[in-house]
LUMNUKOL-133279 format. One record per atom (N, C-alpha, C): x, z, y. Coordinates in steps of 0.001 Angstrom, whole numbers, plus 500000, padded with zeros to 6 digits. Atoms other than C-alpha are relative to their C-alpha. Last residue first. Example, Ala and Ser with C-alpha at 12.3 -4.5 7.8 and 13.67 -1.06 7.14 Angstrom:
<sites>
499180499940498810;513670507140498940;499230500730501090;500890500000498810;512300507800495500;500900500000501200;
</sites>
This chain:
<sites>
498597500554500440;489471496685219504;500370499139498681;499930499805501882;486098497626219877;501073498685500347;499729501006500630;485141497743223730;500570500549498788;498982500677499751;483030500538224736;500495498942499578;498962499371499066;480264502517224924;501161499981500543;498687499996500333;477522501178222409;500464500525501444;498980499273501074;474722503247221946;501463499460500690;500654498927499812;471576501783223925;501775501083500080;500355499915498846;472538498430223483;500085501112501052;498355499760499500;473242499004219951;500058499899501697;499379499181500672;469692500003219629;501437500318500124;500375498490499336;467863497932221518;501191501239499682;499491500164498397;469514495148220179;500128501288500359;498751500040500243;468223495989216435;500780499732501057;499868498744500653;464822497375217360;501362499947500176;498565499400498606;464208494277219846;500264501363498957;499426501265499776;461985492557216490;501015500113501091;499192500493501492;460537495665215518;501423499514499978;498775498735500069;458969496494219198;501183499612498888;498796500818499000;456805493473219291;501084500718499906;499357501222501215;454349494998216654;501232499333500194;499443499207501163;453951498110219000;500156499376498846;498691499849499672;453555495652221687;500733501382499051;499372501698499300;450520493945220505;501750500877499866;499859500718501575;448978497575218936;500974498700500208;498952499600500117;449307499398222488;500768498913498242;498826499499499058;446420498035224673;501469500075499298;499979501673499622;443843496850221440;501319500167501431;499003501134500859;445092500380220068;499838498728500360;498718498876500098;444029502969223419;500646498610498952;499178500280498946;441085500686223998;501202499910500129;499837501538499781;439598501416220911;501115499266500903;498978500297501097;440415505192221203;500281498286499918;498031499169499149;438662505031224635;501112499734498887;499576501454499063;435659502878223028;501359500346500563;499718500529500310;434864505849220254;501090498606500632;498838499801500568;434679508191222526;500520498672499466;499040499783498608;432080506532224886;501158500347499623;498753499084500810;430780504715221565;500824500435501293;498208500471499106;427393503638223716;500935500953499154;499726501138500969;424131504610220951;501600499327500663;498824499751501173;424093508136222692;500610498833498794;498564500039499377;423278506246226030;500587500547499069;499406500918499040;420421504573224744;501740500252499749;499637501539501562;419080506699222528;500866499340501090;499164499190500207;418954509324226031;500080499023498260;499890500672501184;416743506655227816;501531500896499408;500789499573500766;415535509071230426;500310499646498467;501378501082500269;416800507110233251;499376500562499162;500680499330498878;419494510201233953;498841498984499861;500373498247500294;420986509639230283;498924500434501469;501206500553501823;420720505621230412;499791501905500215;500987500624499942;422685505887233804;499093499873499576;500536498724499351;425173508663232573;498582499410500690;500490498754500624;425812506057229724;499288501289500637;500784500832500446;426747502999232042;498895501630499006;500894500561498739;428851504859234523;498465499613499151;500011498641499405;431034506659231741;498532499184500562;500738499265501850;431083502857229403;499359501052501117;501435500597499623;431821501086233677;499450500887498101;501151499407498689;434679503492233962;498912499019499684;500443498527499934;436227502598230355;499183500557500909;501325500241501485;435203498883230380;500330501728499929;501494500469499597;437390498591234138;498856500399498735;500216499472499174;440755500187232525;498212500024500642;500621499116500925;440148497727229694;499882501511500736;501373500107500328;440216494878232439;499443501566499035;500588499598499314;443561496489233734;498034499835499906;499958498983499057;445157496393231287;498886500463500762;500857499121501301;443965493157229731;500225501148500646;499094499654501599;445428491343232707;498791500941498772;499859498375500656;442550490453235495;501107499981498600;498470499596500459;443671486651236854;499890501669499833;499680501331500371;440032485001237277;501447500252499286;499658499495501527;438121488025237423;500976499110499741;500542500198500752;438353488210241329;500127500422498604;501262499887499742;439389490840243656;499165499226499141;500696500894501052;443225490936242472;498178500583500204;499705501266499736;446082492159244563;498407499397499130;499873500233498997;445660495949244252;499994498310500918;501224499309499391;443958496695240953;500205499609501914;501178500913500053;445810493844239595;499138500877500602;500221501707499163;448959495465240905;498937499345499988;500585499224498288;447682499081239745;500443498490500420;501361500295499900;447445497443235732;499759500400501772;500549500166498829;450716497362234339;498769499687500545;500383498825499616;451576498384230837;499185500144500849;501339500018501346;452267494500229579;499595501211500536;500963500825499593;454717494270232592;498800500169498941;500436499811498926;456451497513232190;498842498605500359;501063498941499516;456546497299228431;500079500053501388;501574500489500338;458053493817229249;498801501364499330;500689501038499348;460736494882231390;498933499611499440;500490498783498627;461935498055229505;499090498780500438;501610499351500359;461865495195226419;499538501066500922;500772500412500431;464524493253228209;498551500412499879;501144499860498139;466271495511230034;498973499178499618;500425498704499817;467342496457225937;499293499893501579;501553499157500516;467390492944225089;499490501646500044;501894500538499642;469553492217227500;499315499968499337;500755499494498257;472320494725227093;498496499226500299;500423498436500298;472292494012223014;499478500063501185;501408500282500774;472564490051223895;499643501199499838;500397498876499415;475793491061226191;498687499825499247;499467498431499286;478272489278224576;499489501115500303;499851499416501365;476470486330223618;500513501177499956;501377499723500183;475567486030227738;500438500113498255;499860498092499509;479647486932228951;498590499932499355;499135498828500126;481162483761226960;498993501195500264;499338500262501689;478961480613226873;500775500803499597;500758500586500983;476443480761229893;500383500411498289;501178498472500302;478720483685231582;499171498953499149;499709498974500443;481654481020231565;499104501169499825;499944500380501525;479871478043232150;500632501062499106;501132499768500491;478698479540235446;499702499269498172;500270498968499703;481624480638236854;498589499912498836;500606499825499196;483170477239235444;499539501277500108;501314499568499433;485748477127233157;499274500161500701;500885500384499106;489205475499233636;498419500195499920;500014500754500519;491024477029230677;499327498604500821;498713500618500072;492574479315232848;499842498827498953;499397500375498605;488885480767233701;501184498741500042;501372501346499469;487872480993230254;500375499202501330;499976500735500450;490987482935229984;499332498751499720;498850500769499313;490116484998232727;500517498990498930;500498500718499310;486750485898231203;501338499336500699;500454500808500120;488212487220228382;499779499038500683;499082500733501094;490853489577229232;499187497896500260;499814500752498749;488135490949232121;501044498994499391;498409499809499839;486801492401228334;500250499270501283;499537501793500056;483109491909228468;501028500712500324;500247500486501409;481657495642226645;500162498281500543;499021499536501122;482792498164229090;499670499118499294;498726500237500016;482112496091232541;500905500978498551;499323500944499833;479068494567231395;501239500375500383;499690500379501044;477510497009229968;500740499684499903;499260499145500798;477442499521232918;500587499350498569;498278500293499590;476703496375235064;500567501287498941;499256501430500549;473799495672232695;501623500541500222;499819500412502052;472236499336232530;500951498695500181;499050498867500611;472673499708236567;500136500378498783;498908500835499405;470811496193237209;501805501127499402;499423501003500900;468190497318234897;501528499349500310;499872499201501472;467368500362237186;501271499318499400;498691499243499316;467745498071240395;500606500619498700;499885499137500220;464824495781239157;501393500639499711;499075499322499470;463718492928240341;500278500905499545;499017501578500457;460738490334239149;501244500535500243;499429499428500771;457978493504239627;500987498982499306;499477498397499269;456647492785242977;500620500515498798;498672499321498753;456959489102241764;500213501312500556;498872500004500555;454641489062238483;501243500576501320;499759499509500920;451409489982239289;501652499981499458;500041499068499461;451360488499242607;500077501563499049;498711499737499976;452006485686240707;500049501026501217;499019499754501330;448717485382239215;501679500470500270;498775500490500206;447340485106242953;500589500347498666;500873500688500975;443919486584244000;501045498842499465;501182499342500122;445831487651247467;499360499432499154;500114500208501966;449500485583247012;498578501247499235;500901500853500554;450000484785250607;499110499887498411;499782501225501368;453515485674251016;498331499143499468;498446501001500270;453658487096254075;499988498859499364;499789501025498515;450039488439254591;500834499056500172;501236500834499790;448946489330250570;500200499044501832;500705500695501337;452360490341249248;498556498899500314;499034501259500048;454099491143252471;499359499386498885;500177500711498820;451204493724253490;500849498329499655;501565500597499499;450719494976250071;500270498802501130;499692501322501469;454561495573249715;498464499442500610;499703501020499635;454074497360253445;500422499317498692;500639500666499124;451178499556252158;500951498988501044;500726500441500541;452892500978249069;499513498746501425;501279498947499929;456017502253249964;498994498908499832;500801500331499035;459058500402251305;498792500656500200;500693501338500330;461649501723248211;499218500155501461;500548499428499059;464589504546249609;498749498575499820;499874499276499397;466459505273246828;499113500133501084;500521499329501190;466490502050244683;499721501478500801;501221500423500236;466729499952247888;499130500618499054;500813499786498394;469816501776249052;498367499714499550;500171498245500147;471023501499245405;499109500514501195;500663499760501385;471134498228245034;499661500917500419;501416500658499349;472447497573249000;499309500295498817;500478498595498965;475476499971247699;498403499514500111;500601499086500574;475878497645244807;499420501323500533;501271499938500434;475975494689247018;499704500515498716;501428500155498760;478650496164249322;498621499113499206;500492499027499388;480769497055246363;499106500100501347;500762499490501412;481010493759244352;499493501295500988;501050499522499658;481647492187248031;499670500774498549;499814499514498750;485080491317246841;499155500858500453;501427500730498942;484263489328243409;500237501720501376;499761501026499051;487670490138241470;499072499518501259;499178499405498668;486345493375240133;501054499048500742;498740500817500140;483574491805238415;500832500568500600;499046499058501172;480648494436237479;501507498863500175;498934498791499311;479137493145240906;500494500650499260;499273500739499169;478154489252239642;501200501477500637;499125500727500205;477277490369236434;500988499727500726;499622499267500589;474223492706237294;501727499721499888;499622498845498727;473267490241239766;500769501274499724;499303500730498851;473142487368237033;500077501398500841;498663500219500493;471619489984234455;501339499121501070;499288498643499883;469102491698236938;501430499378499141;499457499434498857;467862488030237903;500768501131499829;498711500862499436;467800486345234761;500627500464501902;498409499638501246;466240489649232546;500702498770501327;500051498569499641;463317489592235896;501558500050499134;499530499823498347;462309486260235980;501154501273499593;498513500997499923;462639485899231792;500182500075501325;498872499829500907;460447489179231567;500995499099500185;499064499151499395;458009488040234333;501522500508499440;499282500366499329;457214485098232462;500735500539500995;498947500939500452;456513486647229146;500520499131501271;499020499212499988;454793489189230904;501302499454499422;499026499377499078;452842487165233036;500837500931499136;499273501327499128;452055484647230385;500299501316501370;498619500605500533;451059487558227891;500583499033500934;498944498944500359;448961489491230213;501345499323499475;499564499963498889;446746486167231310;501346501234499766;498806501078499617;446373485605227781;500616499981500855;498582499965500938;445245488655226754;500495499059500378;499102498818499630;442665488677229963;501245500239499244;499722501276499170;441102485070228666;501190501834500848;498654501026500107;441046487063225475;500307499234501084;498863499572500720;439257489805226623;500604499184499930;499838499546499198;436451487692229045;501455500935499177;498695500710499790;435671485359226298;500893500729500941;499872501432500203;432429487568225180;501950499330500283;499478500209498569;432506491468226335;500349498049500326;501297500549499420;430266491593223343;500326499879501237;499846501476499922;434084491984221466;498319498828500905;499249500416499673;434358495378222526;500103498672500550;500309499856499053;431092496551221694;501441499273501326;500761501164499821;432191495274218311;499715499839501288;499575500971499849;435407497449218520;498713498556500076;499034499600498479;433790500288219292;500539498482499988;500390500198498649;430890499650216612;500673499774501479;499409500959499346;433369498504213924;499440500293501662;500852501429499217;432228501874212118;500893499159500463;499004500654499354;433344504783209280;499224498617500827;500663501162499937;431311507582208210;500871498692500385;501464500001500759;432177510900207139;499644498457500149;501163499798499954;435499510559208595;499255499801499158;500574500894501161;439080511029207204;498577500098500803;499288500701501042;441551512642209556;499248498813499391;499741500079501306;438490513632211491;501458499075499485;498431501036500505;438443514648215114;500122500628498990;498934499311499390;434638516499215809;501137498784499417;499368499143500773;431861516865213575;501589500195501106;500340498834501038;428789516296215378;500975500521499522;500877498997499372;429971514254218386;499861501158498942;498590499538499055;433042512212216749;499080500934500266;499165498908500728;430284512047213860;501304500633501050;500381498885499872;427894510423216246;500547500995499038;500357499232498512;430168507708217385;499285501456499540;501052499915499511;431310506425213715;499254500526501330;500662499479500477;435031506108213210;498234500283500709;501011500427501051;436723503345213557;499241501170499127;500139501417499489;438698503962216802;498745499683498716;501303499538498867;438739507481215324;499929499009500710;500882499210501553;441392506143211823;498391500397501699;500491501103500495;443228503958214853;498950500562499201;500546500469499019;444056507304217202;498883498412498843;501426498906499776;444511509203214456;499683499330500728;500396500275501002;447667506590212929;498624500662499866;501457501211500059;448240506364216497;500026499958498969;500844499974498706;449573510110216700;498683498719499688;500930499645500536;451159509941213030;498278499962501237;500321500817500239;454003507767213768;498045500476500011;500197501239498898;455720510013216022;498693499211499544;500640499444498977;455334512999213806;499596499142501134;501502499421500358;455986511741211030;499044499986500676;500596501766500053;459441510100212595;498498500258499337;500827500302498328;459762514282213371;499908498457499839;500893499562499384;459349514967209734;499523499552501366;501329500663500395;461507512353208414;498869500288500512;500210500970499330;464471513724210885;498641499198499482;500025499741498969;464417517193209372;499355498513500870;501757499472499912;463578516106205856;499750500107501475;500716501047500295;467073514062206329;498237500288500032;500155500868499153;468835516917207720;498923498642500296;501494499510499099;467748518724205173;499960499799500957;501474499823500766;468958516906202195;499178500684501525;500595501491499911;472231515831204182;498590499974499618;499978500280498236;472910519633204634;499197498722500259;501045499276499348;472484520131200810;499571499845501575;501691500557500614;474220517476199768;499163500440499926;500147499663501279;477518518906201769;498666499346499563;499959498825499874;479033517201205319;499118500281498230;500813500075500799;481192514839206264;499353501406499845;501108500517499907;482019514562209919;499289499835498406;501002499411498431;484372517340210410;498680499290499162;500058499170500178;486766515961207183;498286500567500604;500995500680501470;486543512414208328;499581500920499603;501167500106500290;487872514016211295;499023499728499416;499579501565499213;491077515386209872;498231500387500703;501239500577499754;491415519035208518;500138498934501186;500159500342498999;495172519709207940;498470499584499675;500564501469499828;495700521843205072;499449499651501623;501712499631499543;497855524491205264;499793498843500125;500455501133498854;500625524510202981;498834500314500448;501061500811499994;501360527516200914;500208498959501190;500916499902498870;504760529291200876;498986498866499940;
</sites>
């Protein structure tokens, strides 16, 4: 009498060199597909204004220009004094923001800490039912004072409930309660113990609220539209927001004045694409470097025995 073979899962999960072959085309294609978007967007950023008109979206243009980007740079100091302002709020919102959701995150994934469940309800309450636009405003510019304020940029977005429900999910499958009590019994402090135990631990979790947090701050542009009357603290965002409506404005001006050179010499296409990679290029370099966090972050699910 035959044996029957037992199929394991090693079994399941391998599979033939044909499968792997087209699995692999499968997945190359759609990373193709991702990559390929701004690889059109950059190629028509530098392509000539009156070929976008005459011929249309080229792969390859007939002509190739800097014009978009020169028109860019005739905006004088006013860009970079805007890149900078972006990076210092997002680099300082980011560390507000990772040390608050991780500490708070931390404090109610404990199941010794009492209140854990009355200030995850209050999380949630707040995530569920936010204030609405016109009393943040009100506390932002009456309360707090912070009308034409750099940090009016940062504090309405220094919190986040989301992030709080990524950590604690981390935090209670991926810090053993093992651990921390031993820290404990060694005489540890609360706060020498998450310094030097639960934060190496969780480096995946926070670089994944991490980079949510800083595409949201680098992204952001309705705070400066709402808090911000001078130029003094415009983010890039929101300035390149401003150079698209004033291109439209500026061109239909030159066209109804008569001066029709004029307004076909403005890259109105051209400047949008522009826009589109001086906006996304920064933080699509930044990406790389959280890839490997991100990732397990994302994934893992439990403790590893």
């Amino acid at each position: 009498m035959r044996k029957k073979k037992t199929v394991t899962a090693e079994d399941i999960r391998k599979f033939s060199s044909g499968t792997n072959l087209f699995f692999n085309i499968v997945l190359g294609i759609f990373a193709l597909s991702c990559v390929l978007p701004f690889v059109f967007i950059i190629i028509l950023s530098l392509t000539k204004e009156t070929d976008i008109t005459q011929f249309g979206y080229q792969f390859w243009p007939k002509h190739w220009s800097l014009g978009s980007y020169q028109y860019l740079g005739n905006m004088g100091g006013q860009i970079f004094k805007s890149l900078a302002v972006t990076i210092f709020v997002t680099v300082v919102g980011t560390v507000i923001n990772t040390t608050f959701v991780s500490t708070y995150a931390y404090a109610i994934s404990r199941p010794n800490f009492k209140f854990a469940r009355f200030f995850t309800i209050f999380a949630l309450i707040s995530l569920l039912f936010t204030p609405g636009m016109v009393p943040t405003y009100l506390v932002v510019t009456k309360m707090l004072g912070l009308q034409d304020n750099v940090w009016s940029l940062i504090l309405p977005m220094s919190f986040s409930v989301w992030n709080v429900l990524i950590m604690r999910t981390f935090y209670m499958t991926s810090v053993p309660e093992a651990i921390v009590e031993s820290a404990r019994m060694d005489g540890a402090s609360e706060f020498r113990t998450f310094r030097s135990i639960v934060v190496p631990l969780a480096v995946p979790g926070i670089a994944t609220i991490s980079l949510f947090t800083t595409l949201s701050y680098w992204n952001d542009w309705f705070n400066a539209l709402l808090y911000m009357s001078s130029s003094t603290w415009i983010p890039l965002q929101y300035l390149l927001v401003k150079i698209q409506n004033d291109i439209s404005v500026l061109a239909q001006q030159a066209a109804q004045g008569g001066a029709t050179q004029i307004a076909n010499q403005i890259p109105q296409e051209g400047m949008r694409f522009a826009v589109v990679v001086v906006a996304t290029l920064p933080i699509a370099i930044t990406y790389p470097f959280f890839q490997k966090y991100f990732v397990k972050g994302m994934t893992i699910g439990g403790v590893k025995g």
